[in-house]
N, C-alpha and C positions, 0 to 999 in steps of 0.2 A: 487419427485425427490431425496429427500434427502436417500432413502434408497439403491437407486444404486451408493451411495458415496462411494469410500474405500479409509477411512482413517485411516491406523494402526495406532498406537503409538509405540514411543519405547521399551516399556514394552515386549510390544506382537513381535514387529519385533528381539530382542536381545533374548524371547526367543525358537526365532523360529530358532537361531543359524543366524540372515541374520545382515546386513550394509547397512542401507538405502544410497542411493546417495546422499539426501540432508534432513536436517531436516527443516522442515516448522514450522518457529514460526508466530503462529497466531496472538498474540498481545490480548488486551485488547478489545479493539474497535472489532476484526473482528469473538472473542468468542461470546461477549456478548452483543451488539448491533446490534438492528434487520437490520437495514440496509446496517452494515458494513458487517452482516452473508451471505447476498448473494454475495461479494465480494470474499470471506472466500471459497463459492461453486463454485464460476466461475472460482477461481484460480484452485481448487482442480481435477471441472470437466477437465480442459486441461493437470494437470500433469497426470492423468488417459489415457485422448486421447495419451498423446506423450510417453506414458508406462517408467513415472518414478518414480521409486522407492523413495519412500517417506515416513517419519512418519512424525507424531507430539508428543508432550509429551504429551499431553491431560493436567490431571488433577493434573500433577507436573509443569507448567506452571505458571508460578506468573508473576504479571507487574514486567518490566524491569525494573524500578524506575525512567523512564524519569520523569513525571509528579512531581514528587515528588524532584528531582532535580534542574526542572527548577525553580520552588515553594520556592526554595532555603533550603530546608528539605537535607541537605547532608548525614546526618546522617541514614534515612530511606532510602535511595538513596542507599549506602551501603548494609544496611542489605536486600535488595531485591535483590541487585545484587548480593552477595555472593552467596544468596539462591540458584538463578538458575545459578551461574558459580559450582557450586559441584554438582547440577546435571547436566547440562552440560558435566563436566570433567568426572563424574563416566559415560555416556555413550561414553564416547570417541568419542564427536561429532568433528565434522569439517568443514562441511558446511552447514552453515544455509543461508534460503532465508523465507520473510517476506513481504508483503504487507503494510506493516506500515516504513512508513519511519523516523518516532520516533525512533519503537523498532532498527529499521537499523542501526542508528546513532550513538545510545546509548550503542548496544552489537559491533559495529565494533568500535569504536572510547576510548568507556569510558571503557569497559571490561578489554581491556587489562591488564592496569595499575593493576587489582585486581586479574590478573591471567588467565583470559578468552578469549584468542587469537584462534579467529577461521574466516574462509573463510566467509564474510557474504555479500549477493546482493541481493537488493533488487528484488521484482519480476517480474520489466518491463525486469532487466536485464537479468535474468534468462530465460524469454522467449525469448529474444533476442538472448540469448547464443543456445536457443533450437531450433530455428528458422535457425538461422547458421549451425548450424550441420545437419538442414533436418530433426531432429525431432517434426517439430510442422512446418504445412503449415499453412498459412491466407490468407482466402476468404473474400473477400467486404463482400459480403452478403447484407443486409439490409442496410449497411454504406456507401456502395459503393456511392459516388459521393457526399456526405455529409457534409457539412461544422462542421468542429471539432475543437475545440481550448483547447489545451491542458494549463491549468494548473502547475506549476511547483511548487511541496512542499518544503517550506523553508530548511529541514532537507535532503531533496533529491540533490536540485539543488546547491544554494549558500553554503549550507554545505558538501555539499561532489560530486561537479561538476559532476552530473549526469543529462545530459539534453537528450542526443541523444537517448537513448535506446524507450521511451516512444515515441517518436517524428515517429523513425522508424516505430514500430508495429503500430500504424495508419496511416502510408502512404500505410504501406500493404493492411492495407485495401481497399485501393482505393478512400480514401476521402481526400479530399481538407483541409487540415491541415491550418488553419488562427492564425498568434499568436495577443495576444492581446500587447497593449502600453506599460506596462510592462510584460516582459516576462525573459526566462532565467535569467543571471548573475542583471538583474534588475528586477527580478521577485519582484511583492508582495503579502507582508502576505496574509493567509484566513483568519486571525484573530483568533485562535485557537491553536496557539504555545507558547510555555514559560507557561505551564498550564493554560493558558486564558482560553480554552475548559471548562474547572470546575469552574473557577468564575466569577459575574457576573460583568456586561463590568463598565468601569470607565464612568467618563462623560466627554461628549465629542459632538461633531456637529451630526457625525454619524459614524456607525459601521461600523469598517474594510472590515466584510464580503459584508457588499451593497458596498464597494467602488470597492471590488475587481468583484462583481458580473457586476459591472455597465461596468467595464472593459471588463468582459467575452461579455455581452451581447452590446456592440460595435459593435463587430464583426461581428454581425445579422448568431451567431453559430446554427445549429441545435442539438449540442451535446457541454455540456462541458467537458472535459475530465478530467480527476483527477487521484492522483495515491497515495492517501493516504486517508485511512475512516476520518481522522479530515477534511481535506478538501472536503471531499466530503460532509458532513453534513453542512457545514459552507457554500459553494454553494448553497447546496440545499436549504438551510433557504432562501437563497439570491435570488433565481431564485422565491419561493415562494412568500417571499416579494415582490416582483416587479412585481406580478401573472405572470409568463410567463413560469409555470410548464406545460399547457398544451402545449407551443408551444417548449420548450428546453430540453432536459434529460441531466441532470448528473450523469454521468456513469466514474466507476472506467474503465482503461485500461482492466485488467483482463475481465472484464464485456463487453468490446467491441468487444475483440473476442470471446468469447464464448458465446456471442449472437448472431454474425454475423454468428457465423457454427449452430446452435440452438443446442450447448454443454447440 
């Protein structure tokens, strides 16, 4: 599959004399984690179907510095973000879209302040926007009629009131969207934010991810939905844990369409 992917990078699109529409920052999680990389492909195979023009930086790409941030490291926080606001600035970007609602948060929100002010949405919204305009249709497909509960990531929803977009592109597909007890503006953690993801858990009764999993699976979902790779790992573990891997998939957004078209 992976060889009918075309992902330029900027390198190669500036110097093919072109201005990509959007730059896609891949993040950390959706380079180099094997399960976030098929998120990384399902994004890519739809901006391919809906013929948009796109790069990535490839291998001038550094972590954002969220992780390192939240960790309270302000100082490396800094010098990562500087890193990629000059190459940023030296491609005269503008609009970036991201799968990670970390890298989202961190280049829309904390960049500025260091110089780094550019167009940034996340990727439920981006197809949302693509969907609108009539370039990108959604078929059920295989989801059709499907019990789906969507997930909302801390960084996405309660931090920067992004609920509807994700919510949309699976009603498209024709399944029965169920929210769980806590959801939206009372959404909770996967347990995997504030660099949690990298160290290990405190003590405690039990882990955020089973509470929020126990949540998902309430709902008697055939699909959990997610729209961030921390949260999708941190479900996964969850749906694992409580063996119910063969009867539930958690699936990023991205992954729901472009399973449902077989992208």
């Amino acid at each position: 599959m992976s060889e009918t992917l075309k992902v330029p990078t900027m390198a190669e699109m500036m110097a093919a004399g072109k201005t990509p529409e959007v730059l896609f920052w891949v993040g950390c999680s959706g380079s180099f984690d094997d399960r976030a990389k098929k998120i990384t492909k399902a994004f890519v195979r739809i901006l391919n179907k809906a013929g948009v023009e796109f790069a990535v930086l490839g291998t001038e790409e550094s972590c954002t510095g969220d992780p390192a941030k939240r960790a309270g490291n302000e100082f490396l926080f800094q010098m990562q973000a500087m890193t990629n606001i000059e190459v940023l600035n030296a491609y005269e970007v503008k609009k970036i879209v991201t799968a990670c609602p970390h890298c989202f948060n961190t280049i829309k929100n904390e960049y500025p302040s260091l110089g780094g002010s550019y167009e940034v949405v996340h990727h439920t919204q981006f197809l949302k926007s693509l969907l609108d305009d009539g370039r990108l249709t959604i078929e059920g497909g295989k989801f059709k009629g499907k019990r789906i509960t969507f997930h909302d990531p801390c960084y996405l929803g309660r931090a920067n009131d992004v609920y509807e977009a994700p919510r949309e592109l699976i009603k498209k597909l024709d399944a029965e969207l169920v929210e769980m007890k806590n959801c939206r503006k009372k959404g909770l953690c996967c347990g995997a934010g504030g660099a949690q993801m990298f160290k290990e858990a405190e003590e405690g009764k039990k882990e955020v991810n089973i509470e929020r999993t126990e949540q998902a699976l309430d709902t008697k979902p055939d699909v959990v939905a997610a729209g961030c790779p921390f949260c999708n790992t941190m479900l996964t573990d969850g749906v694992k844990g409580k063996e119910k891997e063969g009867e539930v998939e958690v699936l990023d957004v991205a992954e729901l369409i472009a399973n449902a078209q077989d992208l």
